[in-house]
C-alpha positions in Angstrom: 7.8 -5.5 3.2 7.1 -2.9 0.7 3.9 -1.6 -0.5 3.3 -0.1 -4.5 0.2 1.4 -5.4 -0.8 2.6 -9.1 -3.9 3.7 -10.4 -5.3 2.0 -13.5 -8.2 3.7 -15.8 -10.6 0.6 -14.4 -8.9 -0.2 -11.5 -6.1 0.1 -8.6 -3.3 -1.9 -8.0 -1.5 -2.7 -4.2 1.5 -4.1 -5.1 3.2 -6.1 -1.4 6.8 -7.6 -1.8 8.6 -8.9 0.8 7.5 -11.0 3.9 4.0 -9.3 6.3 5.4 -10.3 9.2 5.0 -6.9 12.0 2.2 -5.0 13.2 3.2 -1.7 11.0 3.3 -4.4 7.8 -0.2 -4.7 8.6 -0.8 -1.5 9.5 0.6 -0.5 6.0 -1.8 -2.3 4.1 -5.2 -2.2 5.7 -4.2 2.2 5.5 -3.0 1.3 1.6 -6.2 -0.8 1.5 -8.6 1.9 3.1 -7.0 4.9 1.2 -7.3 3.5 -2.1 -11.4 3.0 -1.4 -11.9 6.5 -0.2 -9.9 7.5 -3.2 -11.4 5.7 -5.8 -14.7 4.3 -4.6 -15.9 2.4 -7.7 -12.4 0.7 -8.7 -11.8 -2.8 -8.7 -8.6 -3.0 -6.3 -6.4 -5.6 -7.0 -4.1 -6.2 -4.0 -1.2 -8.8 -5.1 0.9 -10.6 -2.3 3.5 -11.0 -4.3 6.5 -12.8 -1.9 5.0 -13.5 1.5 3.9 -16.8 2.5 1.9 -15.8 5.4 0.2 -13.1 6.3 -1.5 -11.7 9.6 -4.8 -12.6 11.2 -5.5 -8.8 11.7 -4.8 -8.3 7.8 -7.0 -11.7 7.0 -10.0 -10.3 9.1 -9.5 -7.1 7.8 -10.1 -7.7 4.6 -13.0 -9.9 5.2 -14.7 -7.1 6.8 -13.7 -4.6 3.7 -15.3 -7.1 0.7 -18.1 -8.5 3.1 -19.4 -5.7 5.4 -17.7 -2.4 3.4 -18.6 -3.5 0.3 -15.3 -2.9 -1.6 -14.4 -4.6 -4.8 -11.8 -6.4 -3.6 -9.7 -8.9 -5.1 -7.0 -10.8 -3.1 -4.0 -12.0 -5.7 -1.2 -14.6 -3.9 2.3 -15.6 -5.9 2.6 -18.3 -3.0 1.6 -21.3 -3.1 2.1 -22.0 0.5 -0.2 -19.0 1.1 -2.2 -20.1 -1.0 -2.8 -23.8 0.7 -2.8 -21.7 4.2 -6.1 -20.1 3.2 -7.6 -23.0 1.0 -7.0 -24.8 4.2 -9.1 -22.2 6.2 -11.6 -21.5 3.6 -10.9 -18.6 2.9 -10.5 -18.6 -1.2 -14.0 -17.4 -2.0 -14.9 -15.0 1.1 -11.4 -13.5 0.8 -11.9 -13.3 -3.3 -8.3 -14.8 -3.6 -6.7 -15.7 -7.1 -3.4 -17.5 -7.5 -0.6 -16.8 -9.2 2.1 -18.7 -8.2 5.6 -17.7 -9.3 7.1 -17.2 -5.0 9.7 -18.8 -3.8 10.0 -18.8 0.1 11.3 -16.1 1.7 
């Protein structure tokens, strides 16, 4: 997995390619995640998964903590489709803010 972050004028962008698979993957983002916010408090961040067709339950709750209890503006963008379906399936689209845009092939 890697991690790309730039900084917009309006807002931030976490880039993850690859498969999130290990503890230090998630690890990785919630500090990318959590460093961004302390950096720039009132940006929209826009993390993409772009390859990765799942993703860890410590990543999942932490980011429902960070838009629900932290506040951040937060929004969740997945290239998989599979992904995707995962979370639909868990109901997680709307208290996860997740968009999709699908263009992953599996890993």
């Amino acid at each position: 997995m890697d991690l790309v972050t730039k900084v917009h004028r309006e807002h931030v962008e976490i880039l993850i390619t690859g498969t999130i698979k290990t503890i230090a993957n998630a690890q990785a983002i919630k500090e990318a995640v959590r460093k961004t916010h302390e950096q720039h408090p009132d940006a929209i961040i826009n993390l993409t998964i772009k390859d990765s067709f799942i993703i860890t339950s410590s990543v999942i709750g932490f980011l429902i903590k960070s838009i629900k209890m932290d506040k951040m503006n937060l929004q969740v963008n997945i290239n998989c489709e599979e992904l995707y379906t995962m979370l639909d399936d868990m109901n997680l689209i709307e208290v996860m803010n997740v968009r999709k845009a699908y263009s992953c092939a599996k890993a």
